[in-house]
RODO-2510 file (C-alpha; in nm, 4 decimals, decimal comma):
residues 266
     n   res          X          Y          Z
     1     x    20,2290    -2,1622     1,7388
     2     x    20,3038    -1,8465     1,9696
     3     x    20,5927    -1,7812     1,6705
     4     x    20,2853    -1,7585     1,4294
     5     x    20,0567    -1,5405     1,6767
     6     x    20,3229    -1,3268     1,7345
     7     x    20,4065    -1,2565     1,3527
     8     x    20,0448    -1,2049     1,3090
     9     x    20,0496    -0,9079     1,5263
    10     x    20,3585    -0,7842     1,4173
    11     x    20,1625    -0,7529     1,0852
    12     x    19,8652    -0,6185     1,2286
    13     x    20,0341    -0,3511     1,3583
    14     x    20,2526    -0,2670     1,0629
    15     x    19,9574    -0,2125     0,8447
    16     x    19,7524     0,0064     1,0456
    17     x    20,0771     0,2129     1,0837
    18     x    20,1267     0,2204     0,6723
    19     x    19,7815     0,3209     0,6533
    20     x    19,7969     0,5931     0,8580
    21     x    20,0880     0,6992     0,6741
    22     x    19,9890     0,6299     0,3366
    23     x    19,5401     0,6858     0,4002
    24     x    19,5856     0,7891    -0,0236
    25     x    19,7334     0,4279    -0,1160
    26     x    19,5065     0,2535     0,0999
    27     x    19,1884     0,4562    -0,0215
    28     x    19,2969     0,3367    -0,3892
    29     x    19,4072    -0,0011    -0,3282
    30     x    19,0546    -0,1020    -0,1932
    31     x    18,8773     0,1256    -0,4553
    32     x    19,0576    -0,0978    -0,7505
    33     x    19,0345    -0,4162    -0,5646
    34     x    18,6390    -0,3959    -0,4509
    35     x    18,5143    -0,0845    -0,6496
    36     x    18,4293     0,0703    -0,3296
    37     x    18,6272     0,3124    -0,1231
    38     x    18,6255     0,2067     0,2343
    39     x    18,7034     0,4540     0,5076
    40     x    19,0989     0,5183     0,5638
    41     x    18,9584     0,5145     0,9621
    42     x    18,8054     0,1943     0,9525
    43     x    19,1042     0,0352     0,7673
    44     x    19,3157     0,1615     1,0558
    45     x    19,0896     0,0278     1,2963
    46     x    19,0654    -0,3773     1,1609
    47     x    19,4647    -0,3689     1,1441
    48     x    19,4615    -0,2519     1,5169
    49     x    19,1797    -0,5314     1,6047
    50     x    19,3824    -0,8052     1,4446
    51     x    19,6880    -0,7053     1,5616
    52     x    19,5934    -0,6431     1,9532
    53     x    19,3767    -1,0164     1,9431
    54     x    19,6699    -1,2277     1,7680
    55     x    19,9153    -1,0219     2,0567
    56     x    19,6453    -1,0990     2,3331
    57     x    19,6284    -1,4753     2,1949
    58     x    19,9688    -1,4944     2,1675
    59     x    20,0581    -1,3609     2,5201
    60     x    19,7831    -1,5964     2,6664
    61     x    19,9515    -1,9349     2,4808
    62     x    20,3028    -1,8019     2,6670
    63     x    20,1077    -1,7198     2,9832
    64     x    20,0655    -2,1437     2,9699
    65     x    20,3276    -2,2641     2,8542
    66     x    20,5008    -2,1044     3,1444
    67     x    20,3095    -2,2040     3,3777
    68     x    20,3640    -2,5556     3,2377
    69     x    20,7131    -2,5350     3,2756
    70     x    20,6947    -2,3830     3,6364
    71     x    20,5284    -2,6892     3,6978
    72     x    20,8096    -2,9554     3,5608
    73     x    21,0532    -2,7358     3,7393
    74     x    20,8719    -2,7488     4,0707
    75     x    20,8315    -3,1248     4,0568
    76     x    21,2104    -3,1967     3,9360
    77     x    21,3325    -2,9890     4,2182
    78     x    21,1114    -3,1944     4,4735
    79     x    21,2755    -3,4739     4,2945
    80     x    21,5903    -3,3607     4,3432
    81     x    21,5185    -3,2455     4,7233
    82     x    21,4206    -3,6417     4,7700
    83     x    21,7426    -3,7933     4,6334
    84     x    21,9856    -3,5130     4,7942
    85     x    21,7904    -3,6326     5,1730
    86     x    21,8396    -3,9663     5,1040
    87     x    21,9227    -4,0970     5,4422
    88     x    22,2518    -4,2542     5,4637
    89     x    22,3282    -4,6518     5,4921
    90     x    22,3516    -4,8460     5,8160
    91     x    22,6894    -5,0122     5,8491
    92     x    22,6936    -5,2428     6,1483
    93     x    22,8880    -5,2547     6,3970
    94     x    23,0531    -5,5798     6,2730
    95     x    23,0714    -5,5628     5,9002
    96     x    22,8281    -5,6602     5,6703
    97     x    22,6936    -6,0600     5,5941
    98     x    22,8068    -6,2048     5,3692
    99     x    22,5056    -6,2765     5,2083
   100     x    22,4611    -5,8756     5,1506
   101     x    22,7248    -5,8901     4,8853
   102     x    22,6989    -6,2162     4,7228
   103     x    22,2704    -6,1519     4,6564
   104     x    22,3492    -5,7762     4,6049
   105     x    22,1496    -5,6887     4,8872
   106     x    22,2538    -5,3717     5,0845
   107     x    22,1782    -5,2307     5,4594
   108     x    21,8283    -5,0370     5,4140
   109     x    21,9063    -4,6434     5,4289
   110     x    21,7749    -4,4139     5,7459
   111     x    21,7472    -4,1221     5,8610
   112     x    22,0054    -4,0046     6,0529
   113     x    22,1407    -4,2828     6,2161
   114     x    21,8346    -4,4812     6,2965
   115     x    21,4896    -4,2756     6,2110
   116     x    21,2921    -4,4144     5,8754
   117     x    20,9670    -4,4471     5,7851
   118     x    20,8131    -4,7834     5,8930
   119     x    20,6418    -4,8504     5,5261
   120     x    20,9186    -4,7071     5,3464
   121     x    21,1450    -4,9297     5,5150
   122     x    20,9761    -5,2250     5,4368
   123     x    20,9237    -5,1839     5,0521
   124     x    21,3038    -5,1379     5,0280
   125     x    21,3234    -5,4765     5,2121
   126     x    21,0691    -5,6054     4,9730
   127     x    21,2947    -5,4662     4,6728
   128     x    21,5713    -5,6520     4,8202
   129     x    21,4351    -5,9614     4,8940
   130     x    21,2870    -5,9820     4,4926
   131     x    21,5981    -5,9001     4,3488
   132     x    21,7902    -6,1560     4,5682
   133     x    21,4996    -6,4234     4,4814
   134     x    21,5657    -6,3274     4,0971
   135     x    21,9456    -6,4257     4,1690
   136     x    21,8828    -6,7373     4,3107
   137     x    21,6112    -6,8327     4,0121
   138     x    21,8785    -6,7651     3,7762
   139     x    22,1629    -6,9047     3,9383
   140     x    22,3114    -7,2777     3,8088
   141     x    22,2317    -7,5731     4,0030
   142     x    22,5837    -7,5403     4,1477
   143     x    22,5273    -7,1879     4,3006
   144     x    22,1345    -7,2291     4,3946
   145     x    22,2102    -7,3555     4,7143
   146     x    22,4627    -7,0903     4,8631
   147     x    22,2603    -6,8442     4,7476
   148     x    21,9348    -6,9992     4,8772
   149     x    22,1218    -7,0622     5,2594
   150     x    22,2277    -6,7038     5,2698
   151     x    21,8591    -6,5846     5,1967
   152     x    21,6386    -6,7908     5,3578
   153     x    21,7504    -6,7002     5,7139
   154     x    21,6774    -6,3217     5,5523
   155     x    21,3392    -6,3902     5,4711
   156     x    21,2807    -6,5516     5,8245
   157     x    21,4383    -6,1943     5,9775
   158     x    21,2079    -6,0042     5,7784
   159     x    20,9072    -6,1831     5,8931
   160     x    20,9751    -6,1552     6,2387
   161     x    21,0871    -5,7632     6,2110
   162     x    20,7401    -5,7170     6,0602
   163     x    20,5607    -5,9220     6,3249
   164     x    20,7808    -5,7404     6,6682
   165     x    20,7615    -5,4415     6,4914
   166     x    20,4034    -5,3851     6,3244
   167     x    20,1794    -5,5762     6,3703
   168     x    20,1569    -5,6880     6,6774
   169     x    20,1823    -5,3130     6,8395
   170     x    19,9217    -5,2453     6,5251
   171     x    19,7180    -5,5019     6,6715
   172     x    19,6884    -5,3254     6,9784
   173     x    19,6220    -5,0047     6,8690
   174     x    19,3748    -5,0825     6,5817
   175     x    19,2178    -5,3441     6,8502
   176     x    18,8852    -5,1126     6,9488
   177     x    18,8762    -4,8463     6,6315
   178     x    18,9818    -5,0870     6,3304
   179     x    18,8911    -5,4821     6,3904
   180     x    18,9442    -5,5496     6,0402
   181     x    19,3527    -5,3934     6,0632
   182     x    19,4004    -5,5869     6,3862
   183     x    19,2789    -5,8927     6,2988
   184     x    19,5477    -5,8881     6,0060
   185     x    19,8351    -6,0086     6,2400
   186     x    19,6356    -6,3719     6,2276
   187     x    19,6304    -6,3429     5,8373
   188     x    20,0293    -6,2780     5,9257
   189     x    20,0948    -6,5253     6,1249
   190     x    19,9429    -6,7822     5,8964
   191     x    20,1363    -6,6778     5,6230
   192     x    20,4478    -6,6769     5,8322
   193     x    20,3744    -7,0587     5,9484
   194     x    20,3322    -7,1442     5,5679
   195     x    20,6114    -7,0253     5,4428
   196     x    20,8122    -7,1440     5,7222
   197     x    20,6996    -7,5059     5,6703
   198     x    20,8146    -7,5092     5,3127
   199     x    21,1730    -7,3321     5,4357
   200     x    21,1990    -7,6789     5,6562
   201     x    21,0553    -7,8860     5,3330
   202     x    21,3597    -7,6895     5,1524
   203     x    21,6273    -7,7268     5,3919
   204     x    21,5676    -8,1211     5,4417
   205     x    21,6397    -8,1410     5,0313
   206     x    21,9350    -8,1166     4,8011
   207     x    21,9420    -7,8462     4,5378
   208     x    22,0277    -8,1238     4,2597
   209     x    21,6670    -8,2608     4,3267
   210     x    21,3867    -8,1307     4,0996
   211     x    21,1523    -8,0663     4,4310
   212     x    21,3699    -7,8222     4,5464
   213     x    21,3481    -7,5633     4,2951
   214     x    20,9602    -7,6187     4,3143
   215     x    20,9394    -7,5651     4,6562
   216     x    21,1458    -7,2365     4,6145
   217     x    20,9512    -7,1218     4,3307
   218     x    20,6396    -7,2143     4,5766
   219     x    20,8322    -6,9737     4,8814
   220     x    20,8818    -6,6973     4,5673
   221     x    20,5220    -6,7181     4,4666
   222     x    20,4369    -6,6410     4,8226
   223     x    20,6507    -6,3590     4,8735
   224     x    20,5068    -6,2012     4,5552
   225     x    20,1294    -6,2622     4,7115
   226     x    20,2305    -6,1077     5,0230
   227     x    20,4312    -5,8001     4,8988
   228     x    20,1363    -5,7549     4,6739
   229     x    19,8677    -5,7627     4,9409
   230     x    20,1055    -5,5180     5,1951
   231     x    20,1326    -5,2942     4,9788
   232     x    19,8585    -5,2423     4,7778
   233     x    19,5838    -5,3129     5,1040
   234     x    19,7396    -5,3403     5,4087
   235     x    20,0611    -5,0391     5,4043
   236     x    19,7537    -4,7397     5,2953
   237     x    19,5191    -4,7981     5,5824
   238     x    19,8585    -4,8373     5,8193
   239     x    19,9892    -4,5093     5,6977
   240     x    19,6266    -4,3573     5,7448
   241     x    19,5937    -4,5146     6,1221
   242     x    19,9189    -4,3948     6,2369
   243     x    20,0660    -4,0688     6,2494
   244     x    20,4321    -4,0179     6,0963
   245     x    20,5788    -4,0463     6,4413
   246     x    20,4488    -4,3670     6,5409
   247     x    20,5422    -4,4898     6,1859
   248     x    20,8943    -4,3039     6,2817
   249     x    20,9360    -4,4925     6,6041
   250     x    20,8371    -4,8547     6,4153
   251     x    21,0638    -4,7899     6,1487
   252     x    21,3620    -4,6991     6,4054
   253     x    21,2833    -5,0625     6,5855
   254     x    21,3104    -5,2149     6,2365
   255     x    21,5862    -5,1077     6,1296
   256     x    21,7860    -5,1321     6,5108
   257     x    21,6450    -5,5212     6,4698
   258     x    21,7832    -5,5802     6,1043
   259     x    22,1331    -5,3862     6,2645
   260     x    22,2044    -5,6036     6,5273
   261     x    22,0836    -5,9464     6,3419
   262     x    22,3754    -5,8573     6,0526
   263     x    22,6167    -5,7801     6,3481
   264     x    22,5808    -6,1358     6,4940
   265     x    22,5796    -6,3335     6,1779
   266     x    22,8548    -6,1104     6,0078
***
């Protein structure tokens, strides 16, 4: 479209400059075309018009679709500023589990050493934790229960990293200016004691038996519920009650807890 503006103008301008050099032509091209003579001067001036509009319209539709671009540019290079700071890996002091290779799980990346954001730390733990569920759902009858051994003792870690870490120092904190945040550690809690009843239902069966997968589809289905609920309710109003660095500090516990929990078991 700015192509078409811009050749609009372009002939704008050329005939205003033929009829000022050729006012006779002009004069007798109208007179045989209309039968009346119009003005060389006012011929002049409607070629200028047209051609200074179209060149205003057309500089306008560029003004845009710079701007537009400026735009995409600005928010790829944020992009790109994100995934250059990506904090690097932990690697404990032991060597990784075993289970962080066979369920394609890997150590949750901080900030320079041990510094991440609390929230941020836990989605990637939820990401982990789904994809690892996804393997064991998949897996043959023969392989469900190595896989299932190597994560349930993961998603008993991550429970208790989010209970020491958030929520019961969120409990304290939200205790006098948000009752409906601290009472959420009870909502926890329950949650934790349900799921943990089914990982002892799961562990006293074999992974031949039809119950078993039903009770770890069960443990999946919560895990879904609760991811949802965190992070669509709960992880907003956290990262709206506390400031960065308190979320800094939690995050730092975290990921020191998950650290020295690999070293052991590795």
């Amino acid at each position: 479209m700015v192509f078409v503006y811009l050749l609009v103008a372009i002939l704008g301008v050329g005939a205003a400059i033929f009829a000022v050099q050729n006012p006779d032509l002009v004069a007798v091209h109208f007179l045989s075309w209309r039968t009346v003579e119009l003005p060389v001067s006012l011929i002049i001036l409607l070629s200028a018009f047209v051609g200074i509009v179209a060149a205003s319209i057309s500089a306008f539709a560029q003004q845009i679709q710079l701007e537009r671009r400026i735009r995409k540019l600005q928010r790829r290079l944020a992009e790109l500023s994100a995934s250059e700071t990506s904090p690097p890996y932990i690697v404990p002091p032991a060597g990784r589990h075993r289970f962080f290779r066979s369920a394609a799980l890997s150590p949750t990346p901080i900030r320079g050493g041990y510094s991440v954001n609390a929230i941020q730390f836990l989605k990637q733990e939820h990401q982990k934790a789904k994809a690892a569920f996804d393997k064991v759902l998949r897996a043959s009858p023969t392989q469900r229960g190595g896989l299932w051994q190597e994560l349930a003792p993961e998603l008993k870690l991550h429970e208790e990293i989010e209970d020491t870490c958030l929520y019961e120092p969120l409990a304290r904190d939200a205790a006098s200016k948000d009752k409906g945040l601290a009472q959420w550690r009870q909502q926890h809690q329950a949650e934790v004691e349900k799921v943990g009843g089914l990982l002892e239902t799961i562990r006293q069966l074999r992974p031949e038996e039809p119950t078993w997968l039903g009770k770890v589809k069960e443990v999946h289905g919560a895990l879904e519920h609760h991811i949802q609920e965190e992070e669509g309710t709960i992880f907003p109003k956290i990262g709206k009650f506390w400031d960065e660095n308190r979320l800094e500090r939690a995050g730092t516990q975290m990921a020191e807890m998950k650290s020295k929990h690999m070293g052991r078991v590795a």
